[in-house]
C-alpha positions as CSV (number, residue, x, y, z in Angstrom):
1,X,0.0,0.0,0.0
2,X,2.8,2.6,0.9
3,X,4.1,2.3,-3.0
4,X,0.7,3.2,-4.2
5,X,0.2,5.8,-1.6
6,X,3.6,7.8,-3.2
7,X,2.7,6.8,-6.4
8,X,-0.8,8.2,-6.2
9,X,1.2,11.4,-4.5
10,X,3.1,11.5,-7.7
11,X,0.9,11.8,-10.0
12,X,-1.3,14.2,-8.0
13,X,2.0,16.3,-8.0
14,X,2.6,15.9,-12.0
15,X,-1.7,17.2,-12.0
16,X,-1.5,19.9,-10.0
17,X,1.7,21.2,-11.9
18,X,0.5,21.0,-15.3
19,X,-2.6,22.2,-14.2
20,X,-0.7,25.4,-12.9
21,X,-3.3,26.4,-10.3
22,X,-1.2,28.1,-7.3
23,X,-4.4,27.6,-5.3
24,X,-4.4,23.9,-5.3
25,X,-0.4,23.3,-3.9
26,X,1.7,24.8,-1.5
27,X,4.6,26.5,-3.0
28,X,7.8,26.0,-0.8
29,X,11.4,27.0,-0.8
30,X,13.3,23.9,1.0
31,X,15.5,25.7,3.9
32,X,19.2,23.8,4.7
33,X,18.0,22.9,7.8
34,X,14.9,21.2,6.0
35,X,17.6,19.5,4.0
36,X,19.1,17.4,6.7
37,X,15.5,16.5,8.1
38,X,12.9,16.1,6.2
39,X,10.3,15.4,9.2
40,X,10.6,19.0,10.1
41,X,9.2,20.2,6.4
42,X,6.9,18.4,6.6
43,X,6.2,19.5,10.4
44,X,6.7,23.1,8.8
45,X,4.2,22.6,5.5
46,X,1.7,20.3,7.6
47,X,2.2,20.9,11.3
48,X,2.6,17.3,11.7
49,X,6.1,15.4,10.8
50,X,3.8,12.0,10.1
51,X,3.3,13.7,5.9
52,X,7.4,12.7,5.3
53,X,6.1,10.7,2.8
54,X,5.0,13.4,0.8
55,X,7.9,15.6,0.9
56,X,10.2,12.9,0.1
57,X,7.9,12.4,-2.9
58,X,7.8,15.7,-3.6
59,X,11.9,16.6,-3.3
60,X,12.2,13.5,-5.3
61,X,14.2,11.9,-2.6
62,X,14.1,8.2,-2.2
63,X,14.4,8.0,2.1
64,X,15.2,10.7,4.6
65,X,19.0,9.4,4.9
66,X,19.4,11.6,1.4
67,X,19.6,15.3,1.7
68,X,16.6,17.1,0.4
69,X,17.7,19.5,-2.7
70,X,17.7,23.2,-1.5
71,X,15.1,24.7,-4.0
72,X,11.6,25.2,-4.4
73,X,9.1,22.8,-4.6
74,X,5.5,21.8,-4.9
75,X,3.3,20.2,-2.0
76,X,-0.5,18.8,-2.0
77,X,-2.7,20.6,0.0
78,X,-3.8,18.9,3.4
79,X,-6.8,17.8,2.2
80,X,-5.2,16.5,-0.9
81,X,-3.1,14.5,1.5
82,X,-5.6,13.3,3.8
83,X,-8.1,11.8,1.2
84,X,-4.5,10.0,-0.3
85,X,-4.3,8.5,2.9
86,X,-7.7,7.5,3.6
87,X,-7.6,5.8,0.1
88,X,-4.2,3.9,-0.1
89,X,-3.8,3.8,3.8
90,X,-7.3,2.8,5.8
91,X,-5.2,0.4,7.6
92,X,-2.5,2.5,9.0
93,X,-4.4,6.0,9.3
């Protein structure tokens, strides 16, 4: 389920930039200390550091041993995330 969680994060990502509707992601600028941690972006973006997934996704980062690239991104909105996560991951939520 966690593979087709990200992937369903990816492609939601790939949507919502084509689509090119500022209102519908959260633009971010990754910070160096964001970089060596991704919990805290997403603690930062989300209030919660439990949405790792999606900025690991989202920096194109395969596990939060790699360094995050310092530049700006593209997030899902919350309640993009949360219906994701209701879909792909009943079982863990």
């Amino acid at each position: 389920m966690i593979n087709a969680y990200r992937n369903a994060i990816r492609t939601l990502l790939e949507q919502r930039r084509n689509q090119s509707d500022v209102r519908r992601i959260i633009v971010w600028d990754v910070q160096p200390d964001e970089a060596k941690d991704p919990t805290l972006l997403s603690l930062r973006a989300y209030g919660t550091r439990m949405h790792v997934d999606v900025v690991l996704v989202a920096c194109g980062v395969s596990g939060i041993w790699e360094l995050l690239p310092v530049q700006r991104i593209i997030l899902p909105l919350i309640s993009d995330v949360i219906a994701l996560r209701k879909t792909y991951m009943s079982d863990e939520i």
